[in-house]
ZADO-1210 file (C-alpha; in nm, 4 decimals, padded with zeros to 6 digits):
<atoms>
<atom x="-08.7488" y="05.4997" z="17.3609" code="UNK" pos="1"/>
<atom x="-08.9458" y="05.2392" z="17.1184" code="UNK" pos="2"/>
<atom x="-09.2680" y="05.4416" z="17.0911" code="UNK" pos="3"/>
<atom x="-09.4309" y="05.1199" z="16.8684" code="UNK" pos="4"/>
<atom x="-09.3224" y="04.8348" z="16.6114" code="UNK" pos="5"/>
<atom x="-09.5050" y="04.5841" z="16.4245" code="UNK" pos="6"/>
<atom x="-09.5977" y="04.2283" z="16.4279" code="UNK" pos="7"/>
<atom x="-09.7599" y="03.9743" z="16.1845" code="UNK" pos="8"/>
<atom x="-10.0843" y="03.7611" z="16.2710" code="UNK" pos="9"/>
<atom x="-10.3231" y="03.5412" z="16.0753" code="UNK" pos="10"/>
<atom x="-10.5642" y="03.7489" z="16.2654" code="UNK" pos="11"/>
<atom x="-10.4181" y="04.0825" z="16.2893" code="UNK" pos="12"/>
<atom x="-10.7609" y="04.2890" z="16.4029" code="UNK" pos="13"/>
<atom x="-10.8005" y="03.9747" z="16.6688" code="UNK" pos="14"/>
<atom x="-10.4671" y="03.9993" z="16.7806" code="UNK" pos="15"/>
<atom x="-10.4678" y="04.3914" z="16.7716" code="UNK" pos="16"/>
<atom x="-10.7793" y="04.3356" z="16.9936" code="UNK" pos="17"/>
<atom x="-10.6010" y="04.1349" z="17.2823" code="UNK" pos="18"/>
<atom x="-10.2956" y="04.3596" z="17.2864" code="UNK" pos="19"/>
<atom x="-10.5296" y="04.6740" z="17.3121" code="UNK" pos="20"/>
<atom x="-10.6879" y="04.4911" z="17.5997" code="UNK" pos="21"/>
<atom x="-10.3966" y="04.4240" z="17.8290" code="UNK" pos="22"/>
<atom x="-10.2297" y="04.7669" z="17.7650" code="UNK" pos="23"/>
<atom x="-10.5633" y="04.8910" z="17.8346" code="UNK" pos="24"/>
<atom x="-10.5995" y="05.0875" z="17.4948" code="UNK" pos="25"/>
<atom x="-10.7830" y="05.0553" z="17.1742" code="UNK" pos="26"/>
<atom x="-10.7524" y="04.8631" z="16.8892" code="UNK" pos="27"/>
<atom x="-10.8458" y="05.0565" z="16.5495" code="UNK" pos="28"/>
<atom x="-10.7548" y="04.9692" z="16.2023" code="UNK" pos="29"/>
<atom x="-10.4087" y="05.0835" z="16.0507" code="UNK" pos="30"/>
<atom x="-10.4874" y="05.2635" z="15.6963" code="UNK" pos="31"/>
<atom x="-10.1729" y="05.2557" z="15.5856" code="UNK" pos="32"/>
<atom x="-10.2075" y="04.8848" z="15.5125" code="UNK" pos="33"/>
<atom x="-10.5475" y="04.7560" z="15.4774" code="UNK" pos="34"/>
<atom x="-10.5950" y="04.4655" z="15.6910" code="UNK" pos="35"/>
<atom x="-10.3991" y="04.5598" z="15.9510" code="UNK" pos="36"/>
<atom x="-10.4621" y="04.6976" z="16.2812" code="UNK" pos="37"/>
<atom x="-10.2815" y="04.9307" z="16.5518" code="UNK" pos="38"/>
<atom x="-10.2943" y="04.8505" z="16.8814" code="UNK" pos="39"/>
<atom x="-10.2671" y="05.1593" z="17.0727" code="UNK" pos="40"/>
<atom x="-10.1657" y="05.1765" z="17.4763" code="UNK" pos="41"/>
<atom x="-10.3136" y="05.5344" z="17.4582" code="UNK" pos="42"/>
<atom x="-10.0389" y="05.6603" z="17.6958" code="UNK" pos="43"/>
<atom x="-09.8443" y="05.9995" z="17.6819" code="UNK" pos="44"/>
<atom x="-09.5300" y="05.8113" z="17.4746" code="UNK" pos="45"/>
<atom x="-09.7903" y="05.7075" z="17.1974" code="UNK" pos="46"/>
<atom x="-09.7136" y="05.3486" z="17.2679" code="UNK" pos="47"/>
<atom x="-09.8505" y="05.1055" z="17.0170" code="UNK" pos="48"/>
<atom x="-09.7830" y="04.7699" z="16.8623" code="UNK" pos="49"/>
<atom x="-09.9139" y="04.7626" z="16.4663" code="UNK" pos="50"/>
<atom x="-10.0372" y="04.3933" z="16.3410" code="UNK" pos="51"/>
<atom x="-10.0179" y="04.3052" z="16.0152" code="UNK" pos="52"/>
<atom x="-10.1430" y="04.0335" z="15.8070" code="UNK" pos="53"/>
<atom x="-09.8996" y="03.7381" z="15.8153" code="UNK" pos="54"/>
<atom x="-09.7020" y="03.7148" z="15.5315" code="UNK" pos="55"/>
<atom x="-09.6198" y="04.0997" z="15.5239" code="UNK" pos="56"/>
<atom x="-09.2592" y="04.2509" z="15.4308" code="UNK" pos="57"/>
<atom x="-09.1387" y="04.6052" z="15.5064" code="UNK" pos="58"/>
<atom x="-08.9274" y="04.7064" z="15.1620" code="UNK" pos="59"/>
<atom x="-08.7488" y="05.0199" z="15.1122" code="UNK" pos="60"/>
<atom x="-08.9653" y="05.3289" z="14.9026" code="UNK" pos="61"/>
<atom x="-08.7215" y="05.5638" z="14.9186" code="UNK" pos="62"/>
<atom x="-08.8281" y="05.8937" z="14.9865" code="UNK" pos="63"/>
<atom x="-09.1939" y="05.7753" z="15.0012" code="UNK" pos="64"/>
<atom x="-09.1401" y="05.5745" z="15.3084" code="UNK" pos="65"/>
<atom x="-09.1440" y="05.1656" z="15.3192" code="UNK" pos="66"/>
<atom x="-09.3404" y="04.9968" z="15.0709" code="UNK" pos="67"/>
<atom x="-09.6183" y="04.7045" z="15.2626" code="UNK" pos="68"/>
<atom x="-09.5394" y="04.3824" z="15.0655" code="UNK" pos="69"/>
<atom x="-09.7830" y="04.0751" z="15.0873" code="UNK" pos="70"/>
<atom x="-09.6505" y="03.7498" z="15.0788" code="UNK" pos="71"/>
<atom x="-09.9244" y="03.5335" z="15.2111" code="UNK" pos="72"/>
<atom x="-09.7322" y="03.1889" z="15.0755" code="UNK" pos="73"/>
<atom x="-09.5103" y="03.3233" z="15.3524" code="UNK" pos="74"/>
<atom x="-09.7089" y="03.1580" z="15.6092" code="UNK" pos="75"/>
<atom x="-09.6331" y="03.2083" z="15.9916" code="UNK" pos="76"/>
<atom x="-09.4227" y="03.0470" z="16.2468" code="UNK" pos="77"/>
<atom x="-09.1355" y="03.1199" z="16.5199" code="UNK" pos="78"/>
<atom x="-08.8966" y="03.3896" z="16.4412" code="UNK" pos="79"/>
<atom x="-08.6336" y="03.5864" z="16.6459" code="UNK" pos="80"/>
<atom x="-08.8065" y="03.9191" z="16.7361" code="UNK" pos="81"/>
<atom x="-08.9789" y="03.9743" z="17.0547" code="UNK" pos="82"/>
<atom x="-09.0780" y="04.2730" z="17.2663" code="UNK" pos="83"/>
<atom x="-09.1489" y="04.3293" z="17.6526" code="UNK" pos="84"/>
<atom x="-09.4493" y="04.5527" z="17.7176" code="UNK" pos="85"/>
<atom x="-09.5114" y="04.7210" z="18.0765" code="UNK" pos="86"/>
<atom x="-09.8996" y="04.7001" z="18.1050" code="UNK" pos="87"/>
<atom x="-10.1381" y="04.8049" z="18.4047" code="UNK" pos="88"/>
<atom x="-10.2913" y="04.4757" z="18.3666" code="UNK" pos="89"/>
<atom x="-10.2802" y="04.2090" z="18.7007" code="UNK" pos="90"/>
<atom x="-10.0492" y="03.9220" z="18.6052" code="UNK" pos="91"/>
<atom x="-10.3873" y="03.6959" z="18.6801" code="UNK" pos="92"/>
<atom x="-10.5478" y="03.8927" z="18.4324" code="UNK" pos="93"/>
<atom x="-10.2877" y="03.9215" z="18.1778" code="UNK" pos="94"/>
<atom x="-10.2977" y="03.4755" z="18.1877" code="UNK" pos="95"/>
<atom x="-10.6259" y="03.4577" z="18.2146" code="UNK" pos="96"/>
<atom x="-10.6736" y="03.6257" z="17.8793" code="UNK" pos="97"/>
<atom x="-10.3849" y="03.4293" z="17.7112" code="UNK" pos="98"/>
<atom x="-10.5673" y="03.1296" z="17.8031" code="UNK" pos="99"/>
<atom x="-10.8809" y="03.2400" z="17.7126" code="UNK" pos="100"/>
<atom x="-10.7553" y="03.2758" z="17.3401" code="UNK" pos="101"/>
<atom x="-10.5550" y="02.9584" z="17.3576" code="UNK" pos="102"/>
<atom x="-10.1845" y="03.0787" z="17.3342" code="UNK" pos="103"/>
<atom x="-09.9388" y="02.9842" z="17.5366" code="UNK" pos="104"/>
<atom x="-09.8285" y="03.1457" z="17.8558" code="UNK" pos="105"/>
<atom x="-09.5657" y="03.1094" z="18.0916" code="UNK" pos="106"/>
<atom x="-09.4528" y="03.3109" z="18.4115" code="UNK" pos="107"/>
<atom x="-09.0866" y="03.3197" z="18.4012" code="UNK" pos="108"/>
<atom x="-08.7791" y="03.3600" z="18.6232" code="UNK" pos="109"/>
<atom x="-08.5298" y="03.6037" z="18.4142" code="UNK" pos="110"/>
<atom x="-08.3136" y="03.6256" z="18.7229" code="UNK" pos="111"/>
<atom x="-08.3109" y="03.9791" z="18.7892" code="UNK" pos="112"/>
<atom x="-08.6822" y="04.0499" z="18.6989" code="UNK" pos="113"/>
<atom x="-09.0029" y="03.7899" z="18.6228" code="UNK" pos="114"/>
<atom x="-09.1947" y="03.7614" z="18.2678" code="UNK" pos="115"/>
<atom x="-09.5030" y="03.6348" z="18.1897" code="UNK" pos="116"/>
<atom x="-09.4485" y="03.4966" z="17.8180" code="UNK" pos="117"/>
<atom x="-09.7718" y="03.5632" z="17.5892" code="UNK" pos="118"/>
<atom x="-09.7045" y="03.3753" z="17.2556" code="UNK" pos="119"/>
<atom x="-09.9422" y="03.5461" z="17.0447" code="UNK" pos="120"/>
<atom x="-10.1061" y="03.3318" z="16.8198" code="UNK" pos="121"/>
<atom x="-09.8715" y="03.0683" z="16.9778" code="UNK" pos="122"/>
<atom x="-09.6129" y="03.1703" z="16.7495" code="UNK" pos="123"/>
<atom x="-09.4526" y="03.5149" z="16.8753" code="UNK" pos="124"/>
<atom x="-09.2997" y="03.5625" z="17.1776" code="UNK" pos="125"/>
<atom x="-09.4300" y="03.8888" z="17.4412" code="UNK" pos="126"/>
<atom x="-09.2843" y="03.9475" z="17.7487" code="UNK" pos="127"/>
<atom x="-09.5778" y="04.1266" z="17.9648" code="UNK" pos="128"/>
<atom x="-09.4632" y="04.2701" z="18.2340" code="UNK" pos="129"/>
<atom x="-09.7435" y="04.3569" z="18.5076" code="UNK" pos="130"/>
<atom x="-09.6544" y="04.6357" z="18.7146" code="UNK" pos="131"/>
<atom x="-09.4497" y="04.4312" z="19.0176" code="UNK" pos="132"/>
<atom x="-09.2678" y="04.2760" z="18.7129" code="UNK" pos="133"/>
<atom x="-09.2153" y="04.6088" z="18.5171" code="UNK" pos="134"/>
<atom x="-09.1000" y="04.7481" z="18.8560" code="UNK" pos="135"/>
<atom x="-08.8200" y="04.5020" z="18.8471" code="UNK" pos="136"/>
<atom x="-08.7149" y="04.5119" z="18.5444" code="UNK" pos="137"/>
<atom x="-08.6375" y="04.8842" z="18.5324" code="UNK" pos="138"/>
<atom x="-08.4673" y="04.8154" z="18.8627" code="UNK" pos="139"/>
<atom x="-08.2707" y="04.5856" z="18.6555" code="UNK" pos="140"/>
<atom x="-08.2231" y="04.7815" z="18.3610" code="UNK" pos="141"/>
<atom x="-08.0979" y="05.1576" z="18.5545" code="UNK" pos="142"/>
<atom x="-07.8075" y="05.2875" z="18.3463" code="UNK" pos="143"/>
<atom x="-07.5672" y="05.2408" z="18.6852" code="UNK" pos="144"/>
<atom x="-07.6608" y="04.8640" z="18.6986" code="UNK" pos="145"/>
<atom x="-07.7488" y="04.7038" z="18.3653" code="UNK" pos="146"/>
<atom x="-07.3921" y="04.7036" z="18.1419" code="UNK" pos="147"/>
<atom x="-07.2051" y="04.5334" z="18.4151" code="UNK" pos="148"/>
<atom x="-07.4912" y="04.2829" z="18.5144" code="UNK" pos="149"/>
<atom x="-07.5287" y="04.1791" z="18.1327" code="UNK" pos="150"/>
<atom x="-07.1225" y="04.1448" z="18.0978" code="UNK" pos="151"/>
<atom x="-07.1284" y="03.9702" z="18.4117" code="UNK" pos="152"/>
<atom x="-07.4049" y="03.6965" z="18.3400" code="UNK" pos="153"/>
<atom x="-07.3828" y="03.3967" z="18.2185" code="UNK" pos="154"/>
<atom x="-07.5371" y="03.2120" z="17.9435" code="UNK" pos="155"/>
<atom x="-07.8757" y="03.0457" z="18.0704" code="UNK" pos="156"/>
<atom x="-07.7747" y="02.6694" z="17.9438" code="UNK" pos="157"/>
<atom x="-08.1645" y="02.5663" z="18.0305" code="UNK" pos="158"/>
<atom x="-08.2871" y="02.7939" z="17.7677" code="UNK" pos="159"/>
<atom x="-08.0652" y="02.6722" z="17.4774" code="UNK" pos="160"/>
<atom x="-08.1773" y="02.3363" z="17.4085" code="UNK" pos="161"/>
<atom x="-07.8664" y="02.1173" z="17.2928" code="UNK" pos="162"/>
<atom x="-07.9007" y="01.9686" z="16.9191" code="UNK" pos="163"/>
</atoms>
């Protein structure tokens, strides 16, 4: 189980904010890294997404623990890591706020189960899944189902724009 990870934002308390609201948690401030903020689902797996400041690396420290790095010329834009987070939140809600902080959002057909993307900050990728959603996608994911349905798929040619 992935009890949290971490994400950069140009407005990490903001975005730490939003998160906290559709998991229905709290947003506080992350000490280990001034600046950044913990978005906490406040459930009984201690789920949580921390934001940093954009521009922030994770470097080994060795017996320490990771050393926060801040490399603001770094700047912010698409990248490959994404998350899905089950949340409590109505799928109407959960677009509603998107849109009312101007990022993109998108409900979305994965086959087997639905999505509704959140780009956060319009740059990375969150797949909310609303309880009906969340339902299907464990249905989806059961350890008697999911390692032949992934072997058996096919690629999904209208998400891998030619060049």
């Amino acid at each position: 189980m992935i009890h949290h990870l971490s994400i950069a934002a140009r407005d990490p308390k903001r975005v730490a904010e939003v998160l906290a609201e559709l998991m229905g948690g709290a947003a506080v401030p992350f000490p280990p890294h001034p600046g950044s903020f913990f978005a906490l689902q406040l459930d009984e797996h201690g789920s949580g997404v921390e934001v940093y400041p954009a521009g922030t690396e994770l470097q080994p420290g060795g017996s320490d623990g990771g050393s926060f790095i801040s490399r603001p010329e770094a700047g912010r834009g698409y990248g490959p890591t994404h998350f899905a987070l089950s949340v409590a939140t109505p799928a109407d809600t959960v677009e509603a706020v998107a849109r009312r902080e101007g990022w993109h959002c998108f409900r979305c057909n994965r086959g087997p189960f639905h999505v509704i993307e959140v780009w956060v900050e319009n740059a990375t990728m969150v797949e909310i899944l609303p309880p009906e959603f969340a339902r299907e996608y464990l249905d989806f994911t059961r350890p008697d189902r999911v390692t032949a349905a992934m072997a058996a798929a096919r690629p999904a040619h209208a998400r891998h724009p030619q060049a």
